[in-house]
C-alpha positions, -999 to +999 in steps of 0.1 A: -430-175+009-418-150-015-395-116-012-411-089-034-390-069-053-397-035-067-378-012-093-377+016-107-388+010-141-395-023-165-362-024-180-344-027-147-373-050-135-364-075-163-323-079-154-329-077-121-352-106-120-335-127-142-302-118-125-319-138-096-337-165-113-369-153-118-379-163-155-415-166-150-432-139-162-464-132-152-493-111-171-516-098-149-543-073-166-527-047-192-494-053-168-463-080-156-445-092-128-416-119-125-418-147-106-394-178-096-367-189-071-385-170-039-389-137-058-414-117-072-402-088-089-425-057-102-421-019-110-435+016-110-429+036-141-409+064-124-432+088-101-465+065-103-477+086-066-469+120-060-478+151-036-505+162-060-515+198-074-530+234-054-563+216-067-559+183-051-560+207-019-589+223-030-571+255-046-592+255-078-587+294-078-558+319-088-561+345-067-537+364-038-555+360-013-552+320-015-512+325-010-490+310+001-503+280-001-489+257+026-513+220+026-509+192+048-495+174+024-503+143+015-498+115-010-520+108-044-516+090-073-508+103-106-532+101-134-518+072-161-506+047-141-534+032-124-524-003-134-497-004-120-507+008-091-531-016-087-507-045-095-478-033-070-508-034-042-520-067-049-488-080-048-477-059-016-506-074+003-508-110-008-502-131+021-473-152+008-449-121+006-429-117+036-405-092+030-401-059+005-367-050-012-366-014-027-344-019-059-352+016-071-324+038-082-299+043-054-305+080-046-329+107-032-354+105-060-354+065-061-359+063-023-389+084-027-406+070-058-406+035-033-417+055-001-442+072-018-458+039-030-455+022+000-469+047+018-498+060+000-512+020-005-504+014+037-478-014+039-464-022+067-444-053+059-408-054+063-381-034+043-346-042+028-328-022+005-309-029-026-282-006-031-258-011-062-241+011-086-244-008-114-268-034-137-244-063-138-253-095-128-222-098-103-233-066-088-267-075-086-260-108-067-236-087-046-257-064-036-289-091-025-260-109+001-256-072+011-288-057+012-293-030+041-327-022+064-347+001+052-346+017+082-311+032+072-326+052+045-350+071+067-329+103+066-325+103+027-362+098+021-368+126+050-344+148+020-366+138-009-400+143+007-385+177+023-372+184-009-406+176-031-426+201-003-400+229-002-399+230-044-438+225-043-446+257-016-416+276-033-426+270-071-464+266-068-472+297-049-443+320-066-457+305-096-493+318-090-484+350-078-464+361-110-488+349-132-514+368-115-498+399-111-482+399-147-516+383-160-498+359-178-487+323-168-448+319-152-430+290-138-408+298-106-386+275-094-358+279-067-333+267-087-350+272-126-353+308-119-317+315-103-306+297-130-327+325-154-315+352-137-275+339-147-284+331-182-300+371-183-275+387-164-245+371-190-266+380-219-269+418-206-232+423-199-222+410-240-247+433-246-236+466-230-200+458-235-176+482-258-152+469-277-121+478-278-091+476-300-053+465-293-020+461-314+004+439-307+041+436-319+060+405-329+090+392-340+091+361-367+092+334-344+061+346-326+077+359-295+054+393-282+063+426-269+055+428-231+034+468-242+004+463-257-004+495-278-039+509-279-030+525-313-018+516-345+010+543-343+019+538-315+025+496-324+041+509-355+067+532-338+074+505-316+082+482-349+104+507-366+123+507-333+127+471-335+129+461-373+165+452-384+185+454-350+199+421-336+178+404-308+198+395-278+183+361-253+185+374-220+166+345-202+160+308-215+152+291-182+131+255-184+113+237-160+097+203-163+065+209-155+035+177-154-004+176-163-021+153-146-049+133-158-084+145-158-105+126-130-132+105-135-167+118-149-190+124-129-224+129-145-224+167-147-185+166-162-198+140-190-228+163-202-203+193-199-180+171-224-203+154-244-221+189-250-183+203-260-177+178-281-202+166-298-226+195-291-254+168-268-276+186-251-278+179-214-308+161-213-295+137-242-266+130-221-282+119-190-308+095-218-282+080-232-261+069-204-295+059-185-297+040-217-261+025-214-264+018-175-299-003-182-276-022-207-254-033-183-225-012-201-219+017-176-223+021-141-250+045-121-251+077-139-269+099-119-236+108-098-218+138-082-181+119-075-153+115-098-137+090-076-137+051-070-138+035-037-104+015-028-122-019-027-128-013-064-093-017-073-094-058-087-128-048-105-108-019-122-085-045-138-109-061-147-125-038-166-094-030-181-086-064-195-125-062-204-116-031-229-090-053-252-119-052-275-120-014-277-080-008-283-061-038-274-028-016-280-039+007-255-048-019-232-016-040-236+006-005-233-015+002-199-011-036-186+030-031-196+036-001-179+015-006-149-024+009-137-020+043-124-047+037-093-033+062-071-054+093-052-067+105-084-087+075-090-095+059-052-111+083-027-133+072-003-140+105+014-150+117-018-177+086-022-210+094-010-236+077-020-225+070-059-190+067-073-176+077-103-189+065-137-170+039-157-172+015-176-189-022-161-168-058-163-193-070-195-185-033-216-164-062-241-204-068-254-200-029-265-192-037-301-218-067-302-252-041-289-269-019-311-267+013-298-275+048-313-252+074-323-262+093-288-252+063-266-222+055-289-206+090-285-216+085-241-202+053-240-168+066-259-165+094-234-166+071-205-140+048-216-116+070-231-122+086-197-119+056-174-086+047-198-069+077-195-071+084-155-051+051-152-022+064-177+009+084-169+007+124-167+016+142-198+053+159-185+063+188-211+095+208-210+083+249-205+113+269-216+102+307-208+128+332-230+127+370-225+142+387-259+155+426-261+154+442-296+169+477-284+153+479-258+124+469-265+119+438-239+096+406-260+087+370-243+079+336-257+070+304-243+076+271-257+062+238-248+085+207-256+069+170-246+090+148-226+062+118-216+028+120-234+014+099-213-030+104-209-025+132-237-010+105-264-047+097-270-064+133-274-074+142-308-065+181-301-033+191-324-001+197-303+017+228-313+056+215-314+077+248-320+108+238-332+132+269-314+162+262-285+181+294-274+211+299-248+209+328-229+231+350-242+226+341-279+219+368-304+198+365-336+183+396-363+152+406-356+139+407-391+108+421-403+087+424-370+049+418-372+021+443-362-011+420-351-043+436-347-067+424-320-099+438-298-113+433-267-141+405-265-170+404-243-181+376-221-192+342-240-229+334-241-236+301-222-234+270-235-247+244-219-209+229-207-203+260-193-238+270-177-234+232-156-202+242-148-214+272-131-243+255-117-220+227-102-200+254-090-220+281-077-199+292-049-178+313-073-207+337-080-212+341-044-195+370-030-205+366+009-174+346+019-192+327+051-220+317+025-195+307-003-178+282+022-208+266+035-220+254-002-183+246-018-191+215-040-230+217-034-241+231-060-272+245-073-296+221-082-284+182-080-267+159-112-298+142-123-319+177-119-299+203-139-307+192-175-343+189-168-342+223-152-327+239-188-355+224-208-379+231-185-365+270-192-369+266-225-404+249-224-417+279-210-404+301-235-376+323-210-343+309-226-335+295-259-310+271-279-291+292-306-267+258-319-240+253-287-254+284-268-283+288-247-298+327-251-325+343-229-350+355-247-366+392-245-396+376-226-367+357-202-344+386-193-377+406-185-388+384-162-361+381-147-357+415-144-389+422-130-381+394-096-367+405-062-333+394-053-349+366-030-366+350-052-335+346-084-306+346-052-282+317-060-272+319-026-305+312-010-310+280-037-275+271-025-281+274+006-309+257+006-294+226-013-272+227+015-295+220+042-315+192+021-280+176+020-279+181+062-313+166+063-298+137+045-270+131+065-297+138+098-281+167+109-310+188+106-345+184+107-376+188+075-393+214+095-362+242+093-359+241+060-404+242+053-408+268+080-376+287+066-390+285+032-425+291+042-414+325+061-393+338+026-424+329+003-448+344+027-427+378+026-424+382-011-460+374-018-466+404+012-442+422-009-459+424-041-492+427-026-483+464-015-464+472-050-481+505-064-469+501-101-460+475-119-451+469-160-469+431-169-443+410-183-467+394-208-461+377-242-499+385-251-511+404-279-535+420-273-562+428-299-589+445-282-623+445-259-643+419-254-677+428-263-693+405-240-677+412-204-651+441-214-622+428-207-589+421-232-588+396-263-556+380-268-541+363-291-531+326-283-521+294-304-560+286-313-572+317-317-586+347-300-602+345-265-614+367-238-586+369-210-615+365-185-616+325-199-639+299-204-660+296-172-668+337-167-668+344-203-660+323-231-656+348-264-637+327-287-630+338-329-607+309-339-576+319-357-583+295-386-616+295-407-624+270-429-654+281-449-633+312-463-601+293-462-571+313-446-567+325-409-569+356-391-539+378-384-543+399-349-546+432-370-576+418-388-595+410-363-581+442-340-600+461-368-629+437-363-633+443-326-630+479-330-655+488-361-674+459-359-667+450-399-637+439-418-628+435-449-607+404-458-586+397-490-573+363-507-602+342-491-607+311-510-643+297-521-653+257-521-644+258-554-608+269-550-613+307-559-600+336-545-618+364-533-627+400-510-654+402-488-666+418-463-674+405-426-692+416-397-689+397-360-718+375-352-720+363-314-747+341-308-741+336-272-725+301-281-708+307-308-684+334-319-685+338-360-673+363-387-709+365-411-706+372-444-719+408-456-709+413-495-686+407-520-658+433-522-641+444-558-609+453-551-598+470-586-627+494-581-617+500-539-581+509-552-595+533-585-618+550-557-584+550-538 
């Protein structure tokens, strides 16, 4: 009898079974499968079933009166990936398999990319889990003497499928709705468009601040005056007061003060630091270190923790010793002076489901894979990472002195390091001052400095800082009941945020400007144009919060659908009974149709007849060939309104240029500019 094993995708397929022994592989149609010592082990490619499209429930129409739309749902499969399909079914049902392990990714989305499968092709055989954190071959094996019933992972897949119906009621009927009422087609999503709304609101405050400017006055060793001036003269008065008198030190007091090491990254803190440093986009992030953790080389990426579970301790000096490769200097220094594996690293309370990311036992092969630059610069962040949360703090003498130049009262603070610990190994510059005063020393002011300066408006969004604020929503949330009950949620999960900022910029709301992410004209109007409850971050939060109670089974799939189904059925009610409303459109629109009167736009083929292909089907391609050159929307505005145009710079068969004039020809089929006469243009502009 065999155990059938399924994962998440080939790659993982291919360690996992030869982790366990099974080297047979097995070609079955266009697809594979492993076989060999009791195992068979197979995969999907992702989502390979899902909970279909509004058409797939017969919703073939855009109109109101359809919404919401709330379906039985149901499970189909996705168009694609019908071999595989068919292969995972004949293997679930051949009679020598006894059991089922789910090896998918250990998380919501993994749980239900197996369930869904299962599911939709009926099994009812047996179910284990495999839950591991990482691709190694120790952890692998660890994890098959450990496997759990899949019974335990009912409330998790109860989140995903929850999860999958909320977004799908939320996003396909808001979706509808806008696009409808602004004639023009918009994605809403409960966490996309809060996360719109942010972008737009940032954007709108840079651009309706007023600058404004400030003076400072300093003396040579950079120490400032406590009055910032709002004038020149008034910065200038207070330097004439100043300039030549003696300084007295009226307070030098130091205090040892200690930074502690930055915690382990979780996967939104490496995107936010691989975005800051080497300007990696989000999504490129969460690649590369899928990349690395398929590799063997890195642990589970797709985590919220930064910490380590204390049973991990031996395997963290492991890895350690595993890193000689990397710096053996830094290695020996850290063996020497002892691992710092105190509360910072080991926390079991903060260990859900996934701990932090680090490094594996085999990342010694690092410098013997090919890698791309992407995966070189992740993998670099996680070890220099994982290296310096088990080094010493960085402890600095802060000596704060207070100066008075006549009375004029100026402070300084200097920085002196004591133990460099964690910091030894940052690139940044350290700024040593070299200045030690007693208090009550004296010194001569000398020529004092007037610095010029002006107030700066908020920073546009990059996309470190737009995951911090996503991770950490609560901040933005000013009802203080709220704000507690979704501390550390979040809005959106690890492994969704990056998608959610391309899927933004797919459809054209926000856009990348180098590091910063801008919201377009066509964003900020849409998002200007939603009620509160449908761009609230605290509803998203909140609503993250309760999938995360459905995980933990502490509340049930139907408060959050019926919850969700109430809110969208309220805002489609509510912009049923608007009286006025301005589209937020980014059509051009270049006339009437002459067939069925309604508008031509403009679109990335051509022109066409908003009323589509079905009721309509007026068509004048942008590009035509036989006069060779394209259309521009004036042209064929002009077109639609006399009937005739004249068009310049048309090139014959032959490769000549010429003017002609056109008139449109509809044959019922086929929409065609006809060719009237030739047009001199030396005689239209002497006439002129």
């Amino acid at each position: 009898m065999y155990r059938l094993i399924i994962c998440e995708k080939p790659s993982v397929a291919q360690t996992v079974a030869y982790s366990l022994g099974a080297n047979e592989r097995v070609t079955d149609g266009k697809v594979s499968y492993y076989e060999g010592s009791g195992f068979l082990v197979a995969n999907a490619v992702g989502h390979i079933v899902g909970i279909g499209m509004p058409e797939d429930y017969g919703w073939e129409k855009w109109e109101l009166n359809t919404l919401p739309m709330m379906p039985e749902f149901r499970l189909f499969p996705l168009q694609g990936y019908a071999e595989p399909l068919r292969l995972l079914k004949k293997l679930l049902f051949r009679n020598d398999v006894s059991e089922i392990i789910n090896a998918c990714d250990a998380g919501r989305e993994g749980e239900a990319i197996f369930r869904y499968i299962y599911d939709f092709l009926g099994c009812k055989k047996p179910v284990k889990r495999l839950w591991i954190s990482s691709l190694t071959d120790e952890s692998i094996r660890q994890g098959m003497n450990n496997l759990r019933d899949g019974a335990e992972m009912e409330h998790l897949f109860a989140a995903a499928f929850t999860r999958a119906k909320a977004d799908w009621i939320h996003g396909m009927s808001l979706s509808r709705l806008y696009s409808i009422v602004n004639e023009e087609s918009h994605k809403v999503g409960r966490v996309k468009t809060p996360v719109l709304n942010i972008i737009a609101e940032r954007d709108n405050a840079i651009a309706a601040f007023v600058s404004k400017p400030f003076f400072k006055v300093l003396l040579p060793n950079g120490a400032e005056c406590e009055t910032v001036c709002d004038t020149r003269e008034q910065a200038e008065t207070l330097a004439a007061k100043c300039s030549g008198k003696t300084v007295k030190v009226t307070s030098a007091e130091t205090k040892q003060k200690k930074e502690e090491r930055p915690l382990l990254h979780s996967l939104t803190s490496l995107q936010q630091e691989a975005n800051e440093v080497y300007g990696m986009t989000a999504a490129a992030t969460l690649k590369a270190a899928q990349s690395l953790y398929e590799q063997k080389l890195i642990t589970y990426p797709r985590t919220d923790s930064n910490f380590l579970t204390d049973d991990m301790k031996p395997l963290v000096g492991s890895i350690v010793k595993c890193l000689s490769g990397y710096d053996v200097q830094r290695v020996q220094k850290l063996e020497a002076q002892g691992l710092n594996m105190d509360g910072r690293v080991f926390n079991n309370s903060k260990v859900s489901d996934h701990h932090a990311l680090i490094p594996t036992n085999i990342i010694g092969r690092l410098g013997q894979t090919e890698l791309t630059e992407a995966e070189k610069n992740v993998a670099k962040l996680v070890i220099e990472r994982f290296l310096g949360v088990l080094d010493k703090p960085y402890i600095y003498d802060e000596t704060k002195y207070v100066f008075d130049a006549d009375g004029v009262i100026f402070r300084l603070t200097v920085k002196t390091p004591v133990q460099p610990g964690w910091r030894a190994y940052r690139k940044e510059p350290q700024k040593i001052q070299a200045i030690s005063f007693n208090e009550g020393d004296s010194f001569p002011a000398g020529e004092v400095i007037i610095k010029e300066g002006e107030t700066t408006p908020p920073k546009h969004f990059t996309e470190s800082s737009l995951l911090a604020v996503m991770e950490n929503i609560d901040r933005l949330i000013e009802d203080k009941e709220l704000k507690t009950y979704v501390k550390e949620r979040g809005l959106g999960t690890p492994a969704t945020r990056a998608a959610i900022i391309e899927e933004l910029i797919s459809a054209g709301y926000i856009v990348r400007s180098k590091k910063m992410l801008l919201a377009t004209d066509y964003g900020r109007a849409f998002a200007a144009s939603l009620p509160e409850n449908v761009k609230s971050a605290e509803l998203t939060a909140h609503w993250e919060q309760m999938l995360s109670d459905i995980e933990h089974g502490k509340a049930q799939p139907d408060d959050l659908l019926s919850e969700i189904g109430n809110t969208v059925s309220e805002i489609v009610q509510a912009e049923r009974q608007r009286t006025s409303r301005t589209p937020v459109t980014r059509k051009v629109v270049v006339g009437t149709c002459p067939r069925c009167g309604r508008k031509v736009c403009k679109n990335s083929k051509g022109f066409a007849c908003e009323a589509g292909k079905e009721q309509c089907g007026f068509f004048i391609f942008g590009q035509d060939k036989r006069i060779g050159r394209s259309y521009t929307a004036s042209e064929i505005r002009e077109l639609l309104s006399v009937g005739k145009i004249t068009l310049r710079n048309c090139t014959s068969s032959r490769g000549k240029k010429y003017s002609a004039a056109f008139v449109l020809e509809d044959t019922g089929q086929y929409v065609n500019l006809r060719f009237v006469e030739f047009v001199n243009d030396r005689k239209r502009r002497t006439a002129g």
